[in-house]
C-alpha positions in Angstrom: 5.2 -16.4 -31.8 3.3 -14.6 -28.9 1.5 -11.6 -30.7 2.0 -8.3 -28.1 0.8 -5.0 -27.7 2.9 -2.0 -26.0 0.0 -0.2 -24.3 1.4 3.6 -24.6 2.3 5.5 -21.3 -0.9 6.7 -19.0 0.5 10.3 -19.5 0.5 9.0 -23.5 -2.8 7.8 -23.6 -4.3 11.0 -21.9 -3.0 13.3 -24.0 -4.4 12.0 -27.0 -7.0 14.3 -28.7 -10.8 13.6 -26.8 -12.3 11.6 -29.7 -9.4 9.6 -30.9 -8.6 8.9 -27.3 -12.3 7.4 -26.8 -11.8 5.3 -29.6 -8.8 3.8 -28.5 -10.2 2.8 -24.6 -13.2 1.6 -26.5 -11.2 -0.4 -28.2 -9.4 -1.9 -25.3 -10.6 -4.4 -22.4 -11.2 -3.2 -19.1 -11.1 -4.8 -16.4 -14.2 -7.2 -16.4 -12.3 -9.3 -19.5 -9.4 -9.8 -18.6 -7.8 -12.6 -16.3 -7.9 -11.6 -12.3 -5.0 -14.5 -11.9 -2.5 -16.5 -13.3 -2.4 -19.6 -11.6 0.7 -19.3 -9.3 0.5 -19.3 -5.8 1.0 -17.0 -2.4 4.6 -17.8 -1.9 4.9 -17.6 1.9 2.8 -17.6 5.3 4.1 -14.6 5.7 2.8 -12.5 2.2 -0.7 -12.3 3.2 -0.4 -10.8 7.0 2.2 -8.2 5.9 0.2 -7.2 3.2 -3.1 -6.7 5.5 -0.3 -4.5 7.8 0.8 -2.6 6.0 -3.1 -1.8 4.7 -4.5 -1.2 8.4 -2.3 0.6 9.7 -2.1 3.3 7.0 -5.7 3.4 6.4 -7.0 6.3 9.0 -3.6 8.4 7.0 -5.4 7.8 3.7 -8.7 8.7 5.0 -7.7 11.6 6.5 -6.1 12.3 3.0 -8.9 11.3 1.1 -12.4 12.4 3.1 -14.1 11.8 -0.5 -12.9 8.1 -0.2 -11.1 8.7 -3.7 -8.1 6.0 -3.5 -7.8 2.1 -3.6 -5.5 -0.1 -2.3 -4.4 -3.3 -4.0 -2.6 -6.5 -2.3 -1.2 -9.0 -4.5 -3.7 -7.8 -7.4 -3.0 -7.0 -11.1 -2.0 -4.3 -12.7 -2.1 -4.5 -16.7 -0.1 -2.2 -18.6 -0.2 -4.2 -21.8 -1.8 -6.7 -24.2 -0.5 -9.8 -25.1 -1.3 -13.7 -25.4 -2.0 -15.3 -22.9 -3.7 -12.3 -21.9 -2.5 -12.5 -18.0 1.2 -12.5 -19.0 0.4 -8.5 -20.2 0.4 -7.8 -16.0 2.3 -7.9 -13.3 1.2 -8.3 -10.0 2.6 -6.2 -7.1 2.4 -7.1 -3.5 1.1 -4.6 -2.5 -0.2 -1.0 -4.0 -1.6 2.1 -3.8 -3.4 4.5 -5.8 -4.9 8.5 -5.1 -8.0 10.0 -6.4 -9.4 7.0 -8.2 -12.9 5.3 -7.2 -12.5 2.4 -4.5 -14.6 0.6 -7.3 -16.1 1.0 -11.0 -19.1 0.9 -11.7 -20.0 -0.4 -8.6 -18.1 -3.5 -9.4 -15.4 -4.3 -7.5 -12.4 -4.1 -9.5 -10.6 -7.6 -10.6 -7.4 -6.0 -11.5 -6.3 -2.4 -12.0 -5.9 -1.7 -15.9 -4.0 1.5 -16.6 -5.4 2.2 -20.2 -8.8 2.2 -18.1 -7.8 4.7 -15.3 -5.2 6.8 -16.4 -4.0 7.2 -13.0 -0.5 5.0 -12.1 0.1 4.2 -8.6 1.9 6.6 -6.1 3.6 3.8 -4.3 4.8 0.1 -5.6 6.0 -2.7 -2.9 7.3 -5.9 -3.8 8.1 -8.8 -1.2 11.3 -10.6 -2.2 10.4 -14.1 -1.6 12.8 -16.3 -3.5 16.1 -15.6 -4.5 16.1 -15.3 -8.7 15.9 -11.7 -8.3 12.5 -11.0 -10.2 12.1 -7.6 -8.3 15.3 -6.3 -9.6 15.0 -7.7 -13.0 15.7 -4.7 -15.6 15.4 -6.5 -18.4 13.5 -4.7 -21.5 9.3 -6.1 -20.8 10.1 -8.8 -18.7 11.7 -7.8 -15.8 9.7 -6.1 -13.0 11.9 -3.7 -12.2 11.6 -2.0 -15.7 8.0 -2.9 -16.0 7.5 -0.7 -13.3 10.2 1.9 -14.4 9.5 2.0 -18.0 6.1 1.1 -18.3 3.9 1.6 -15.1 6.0 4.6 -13.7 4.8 4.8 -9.6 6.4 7.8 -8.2 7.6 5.1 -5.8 9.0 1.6 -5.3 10.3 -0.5 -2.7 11.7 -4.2 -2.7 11.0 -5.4 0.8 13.4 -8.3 1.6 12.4 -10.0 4.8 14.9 -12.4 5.3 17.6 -9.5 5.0 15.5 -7.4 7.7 15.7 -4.9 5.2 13.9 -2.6 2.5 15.3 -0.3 -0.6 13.2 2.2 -1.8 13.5 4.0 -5.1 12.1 7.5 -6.4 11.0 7.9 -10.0 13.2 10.8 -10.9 13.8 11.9 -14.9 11.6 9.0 -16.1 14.4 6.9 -14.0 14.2 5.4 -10.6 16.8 6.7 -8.2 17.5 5.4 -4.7 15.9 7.0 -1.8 18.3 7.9 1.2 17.3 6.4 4.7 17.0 9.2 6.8 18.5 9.5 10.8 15.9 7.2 12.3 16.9 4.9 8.8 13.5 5.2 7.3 12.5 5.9 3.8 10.2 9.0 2.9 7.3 8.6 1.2 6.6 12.5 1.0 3.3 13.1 -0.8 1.9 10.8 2.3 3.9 12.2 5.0 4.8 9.0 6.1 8.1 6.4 6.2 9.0 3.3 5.4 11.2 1.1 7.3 11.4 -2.4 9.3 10.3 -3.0 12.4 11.1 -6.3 14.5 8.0 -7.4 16.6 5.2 -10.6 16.5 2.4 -9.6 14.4 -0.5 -12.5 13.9 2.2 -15.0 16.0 5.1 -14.2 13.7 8.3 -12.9 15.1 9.8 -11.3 11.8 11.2 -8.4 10.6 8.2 -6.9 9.4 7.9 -3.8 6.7 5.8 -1.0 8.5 5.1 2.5 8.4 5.8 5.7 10.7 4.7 9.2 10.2 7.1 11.7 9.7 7.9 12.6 13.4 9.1 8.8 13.5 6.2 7.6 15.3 4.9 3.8 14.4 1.6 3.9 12.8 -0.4 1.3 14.7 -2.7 -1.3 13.4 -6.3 -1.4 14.3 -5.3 -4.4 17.0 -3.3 -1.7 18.7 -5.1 1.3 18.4 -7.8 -0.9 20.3 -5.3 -1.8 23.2 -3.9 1.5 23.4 -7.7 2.9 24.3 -8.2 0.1 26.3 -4.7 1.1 28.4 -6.1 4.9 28.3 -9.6 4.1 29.8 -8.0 1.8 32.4 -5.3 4.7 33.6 -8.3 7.0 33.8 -10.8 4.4 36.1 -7.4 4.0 38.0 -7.1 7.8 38.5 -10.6 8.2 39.4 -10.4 5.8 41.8 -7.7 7.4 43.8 -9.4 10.7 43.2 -12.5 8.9 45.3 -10.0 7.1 47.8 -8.6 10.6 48.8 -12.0 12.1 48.9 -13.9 9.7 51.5 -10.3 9.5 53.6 -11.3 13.5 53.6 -15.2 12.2 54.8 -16.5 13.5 51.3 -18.7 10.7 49.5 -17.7 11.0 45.7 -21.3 9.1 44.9 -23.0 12.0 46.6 -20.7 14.5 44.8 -21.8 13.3 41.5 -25.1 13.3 42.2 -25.0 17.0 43.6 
């Protein structure tokens, strides 16, 4: 019979009295023992480049919010919430995560999984991809499932089941210990308010893939862009402005002015 472990709640755990508490993270792997994978594989072409979207294109939001560089991102990494034999079955493995206020790494070691008896801090935001059809992301049942891992045991103040061949995303709000679903609102986004941002699809080719991708907006509905388009964007602006200046010069030698001279002056 598989021997587990219930690791208590974060909230739990911190609330302990100082030196029991020690005791029992002492007690405990981190991070650096335990399995960083269980075998299974990427499940689509598409996984990877949505996860590295949704990544960059947030990124200047979170370090605007976070000039300390306090926060970490996770893509398709795990998150362990309890011990059990095999030891990898005691996480699951989100496609995508974020978390505030914590080091980007510990130690300086770069972190093989995120263990929550080790960092007391859950994630503000969960995202699952929904890349088969047995319904894993909805799963409530009692350890198992996903979606009560993450209600019951993990807690994220958010989570959304992204389901790409449906063009569509449901987001849920951890209310009363319970997740409750989030309202689109007139633009059909999803809120994420402690990040002043939205969640929502958005139909466009991103790395040669027309798809229904899952991206974020700020909350004035405009599309967060990736690095790629920030890039073009300032490339568009710098050639408006050498096209302005241009005319600018145009008009001044029709009016027998040399510009060169003018700068010079």
């Amino acid at each position: 019979m598989e021997a587990t472990t219930l690791v208590a709640p974060v909230e739990e755990i911190e609330n302990t009295e100082g030196a029991q508490r020690q005791t029992v993270i002492n007690l405990l792997p981190d991070h650096t023992q335990l399995p960083e994978e269980d075998g299974s594989f990427v499940q689509n072409f598409q996984e990877h480049p949505q996860s590295i979207l949704l990544t960059d294109s947030i990124w200047p939001i979170l370090h605007e919010r976070h000039p300390d560089n306090q926060f970490a991102i996770g893509q398709d990494c795990g998150i362990y919430w309890r011990l059990t034999e095999p030891r990898e079955r005691g996480a699951t493995a989100p496609d995508w995560f974020y978390v505030p206020d914590v080091p980007p790494m510990l130690d300086g070691r770069v972190r093989r999984s995120y263990v929550l008896w080790q960092e007391f801090k859950a994630p503000l935001i969960v995202i699952e991809f929904v890349s088969d059809t047995d319904g894993r992301e909805w799963d409530r049942t009692p350890v198992e499932g996903k979606f009560w891992i993450y209600e019951k045991a993990i807690r994220p103040p958010y989570y959304a089941i992204y389901e790409r061949d449906q063009a569509k995303v449901t987001v849920f709000r951890l209310i009363d210990l319970k997740f409750q679903p989030v309202e689109p609102n007139e633009r059909g986004h999803y809120p994420i308010e402690p990040l002043g941002v939205e969640l929502g699809i958005w139909q466009g080719t991103y790395q040669n893939l027309d798809l229904p991708w899952l991206r974020w907006w700020n909350d004035e509905g405009q599309l967060l862009p990736t690095s790629e388009e920030r890039a073009e964007r300032e490339a568009e602006r710098a050639e408006r402005e050498a096209e302005r200046a241009e005319r600018l010069a145009a008009r001044l030698r029709a009016l027998g002015i040399d510009p060169d001279e003018e700068e010079g002056v």
